[in-house]
N, C-alpha and C positions, 0 to 999 in steps of 0.2 A: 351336313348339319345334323347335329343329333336333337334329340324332343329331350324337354325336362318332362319326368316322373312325379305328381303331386299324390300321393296319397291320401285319396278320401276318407275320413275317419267316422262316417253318419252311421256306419253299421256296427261298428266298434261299439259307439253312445249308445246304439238302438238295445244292441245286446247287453249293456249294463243296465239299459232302463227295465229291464225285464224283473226287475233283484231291486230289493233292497242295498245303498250300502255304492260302494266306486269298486265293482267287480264285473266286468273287466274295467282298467282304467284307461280313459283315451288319452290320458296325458303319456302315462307308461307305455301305452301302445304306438303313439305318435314318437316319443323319441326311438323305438325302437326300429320303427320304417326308419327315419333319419340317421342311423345307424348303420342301415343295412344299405344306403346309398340310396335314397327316396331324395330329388330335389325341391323337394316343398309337402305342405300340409294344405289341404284343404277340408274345409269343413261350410256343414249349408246348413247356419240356425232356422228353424222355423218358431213362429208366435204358438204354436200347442206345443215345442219342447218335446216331440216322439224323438227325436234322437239328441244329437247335439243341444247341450245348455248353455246361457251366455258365459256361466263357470269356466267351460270347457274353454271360450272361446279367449277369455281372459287366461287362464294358463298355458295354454298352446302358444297366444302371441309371447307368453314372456319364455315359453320355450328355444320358440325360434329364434328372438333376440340378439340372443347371441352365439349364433350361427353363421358364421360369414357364407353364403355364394346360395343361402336356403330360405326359400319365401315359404310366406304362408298367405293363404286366398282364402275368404270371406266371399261366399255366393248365400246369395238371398233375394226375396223380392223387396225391392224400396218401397211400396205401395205399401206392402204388410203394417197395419197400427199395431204399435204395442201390446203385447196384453201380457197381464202379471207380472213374471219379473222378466220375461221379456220388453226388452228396453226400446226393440226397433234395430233395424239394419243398420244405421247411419248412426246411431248412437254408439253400435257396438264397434263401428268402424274410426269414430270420431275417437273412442275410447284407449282400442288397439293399435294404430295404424297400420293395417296389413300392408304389403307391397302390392296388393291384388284384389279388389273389388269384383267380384262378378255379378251383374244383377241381371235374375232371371225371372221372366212373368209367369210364375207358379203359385196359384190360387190354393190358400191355407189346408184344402180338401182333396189337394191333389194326393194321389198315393205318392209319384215321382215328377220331375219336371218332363214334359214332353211334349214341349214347343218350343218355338223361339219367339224371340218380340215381334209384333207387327208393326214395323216402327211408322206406317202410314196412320195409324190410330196414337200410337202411345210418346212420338217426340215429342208433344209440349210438355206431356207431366213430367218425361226422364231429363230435358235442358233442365231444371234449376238443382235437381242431384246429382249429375256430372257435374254442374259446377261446385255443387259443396263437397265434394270425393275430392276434384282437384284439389280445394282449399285444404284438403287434408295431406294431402301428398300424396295420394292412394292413383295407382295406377287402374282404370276401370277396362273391364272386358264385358262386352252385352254376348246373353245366349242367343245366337242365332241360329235361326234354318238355313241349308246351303241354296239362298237366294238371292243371284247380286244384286240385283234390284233395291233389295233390302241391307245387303252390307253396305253398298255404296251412303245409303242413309243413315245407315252406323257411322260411317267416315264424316258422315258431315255434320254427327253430334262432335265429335273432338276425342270420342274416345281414341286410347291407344290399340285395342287387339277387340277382336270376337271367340266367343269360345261356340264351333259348330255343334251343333245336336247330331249325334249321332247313332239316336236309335233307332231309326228305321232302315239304316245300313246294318248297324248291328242283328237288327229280326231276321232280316232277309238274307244275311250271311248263317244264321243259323237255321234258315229253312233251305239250303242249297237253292235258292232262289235265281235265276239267270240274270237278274236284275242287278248284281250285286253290283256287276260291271260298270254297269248304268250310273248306279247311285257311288262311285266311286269317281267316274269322271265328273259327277255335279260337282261332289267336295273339291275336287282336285280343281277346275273352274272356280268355283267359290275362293279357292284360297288365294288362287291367281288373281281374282280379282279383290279382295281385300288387301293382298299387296301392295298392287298396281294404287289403291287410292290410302296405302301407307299405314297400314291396319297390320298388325302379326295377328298369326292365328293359333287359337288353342282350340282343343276337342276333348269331347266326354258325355259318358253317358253309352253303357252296357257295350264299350271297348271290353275287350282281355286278350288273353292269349293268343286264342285263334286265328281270331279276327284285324288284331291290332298288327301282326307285320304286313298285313296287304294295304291297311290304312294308312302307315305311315310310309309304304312307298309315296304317297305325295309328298313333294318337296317341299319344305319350310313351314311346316307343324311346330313350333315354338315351344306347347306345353301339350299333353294330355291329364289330366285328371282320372285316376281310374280308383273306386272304393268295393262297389257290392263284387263286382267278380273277384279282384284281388283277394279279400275277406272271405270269398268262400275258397278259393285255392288256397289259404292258408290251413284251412280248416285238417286238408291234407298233405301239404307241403310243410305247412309250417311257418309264419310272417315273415320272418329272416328270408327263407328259400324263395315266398312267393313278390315279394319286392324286389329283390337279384334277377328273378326270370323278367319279368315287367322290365328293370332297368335294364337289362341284357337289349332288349329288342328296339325300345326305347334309342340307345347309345350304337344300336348296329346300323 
């Protein structure tokens, strides 16, 4: 089974938010991954607008449109209230319909997301936004930590997939950590068991090259999500080259 390739576009937005002006452009940049054999787009609005605009998010979805066999995913927190001309997750999703909702519990002052839901605290507030995602046709994936305790409670919201957090496999594959091993069978456990209660799984979060073919030795990885590593291997590769390698590993 090979993993779709979604390319994160937040560093793309980050890097134009730096300028005056749509320099670089995410939309140009976003067909260009899709071009280069990228299976989907993801993008993660937040309510202070540091990378990703709802602009962006409105052009992207009509990018993808008309695309046959190529999603685009909306991750966000649901919690987030609107502020200014952001409109809110669930508005921007009522707006676009992505194939792919991702909602993840990242507090507006987070640098990055780096948790997963605790869904012992947070299933009463997340039932009545899975059912308005449903209503939209919007396939939902919650970020989780590789805890089945807790994905099993993902399975018993109705979503369809979890997307695993995987930065603290990623740190520790970058510090030659002995643990890698460790934190490799939890996911690999993890995914087995979001299967078994009928959940696909996606993962993201400080994957790349390295790191990412010992990770997707696990079996039945459904999507990855991968932006800040990518974006900076382009930097010297090139977007074209650095999406080809990603999808190389991806499809092996």
């Amino acid at each position: 089974m090979s993993t779709a390739l979604s390319v994160n576009l937040n560093k793309i937005a980050l890097l134009r938010n730096s300028r005056e002006g749509d320099f670089p452009s995410v939309l140009a940049h976003g067909k260009i991954c899709l071009d280069a054999g990228a299976d989907g787009l993801t993008v993660h609005p937040r309510p202070d607008q540091r990378h990703i605009r709802p602009s962006d998010v409105y052009q992207l979805a009509e990018l993808v449109a008309g695309q046959e066999g190529v999603e685009f995913n909306i991750e966000g927190n649901p919690f987030a209230p609107a502020k200014g001309s952001y409109p809110g997750l669930l508005k921007l999703v009522e707006d676009t319909r992505p194939h792919q909702c991702t909602l993840v519990p990242d507090a507006n002052d987070q640098l990055t997301s780096d948790h997963g839901f605790d869904l012992t605290n947070s299933t009463e507030q997340l039932q009545p936004i899975i059912r308005q995602l449903h209503k939209f046709g919007v396939r939902i994936s919650l970020f989780m930590d590789p805890d089945p305790e807790q994905i099993r409670l993902a399975s018993a919201l109705g979503v369809e997939r979890i997307e695993l957090y995987t930065g603290p496999y990623a740190e520790r594959f970058l510090q030659g950590s002995q643990q890698t091993q460790d934190d490799l069978e939890r996911y690999r456990l993890a995914t087995e068991v979001a299967n078994q209660c009928g959940l696909e799984v996606n993962a993201g979060h400080d994957l790349n090259l390295q790191n990412l073919p010992a990770f997707l030795a696990i079996p039945n990885i459904a999507e990855v999500s991968i932006g800040h590593a990518l974006t900076v291997d382009a930097l010297h590769m090139g977007l074209v080259n650095a999406v080809a390698a990603y999808r190389r590993i991806c499809q092996s």
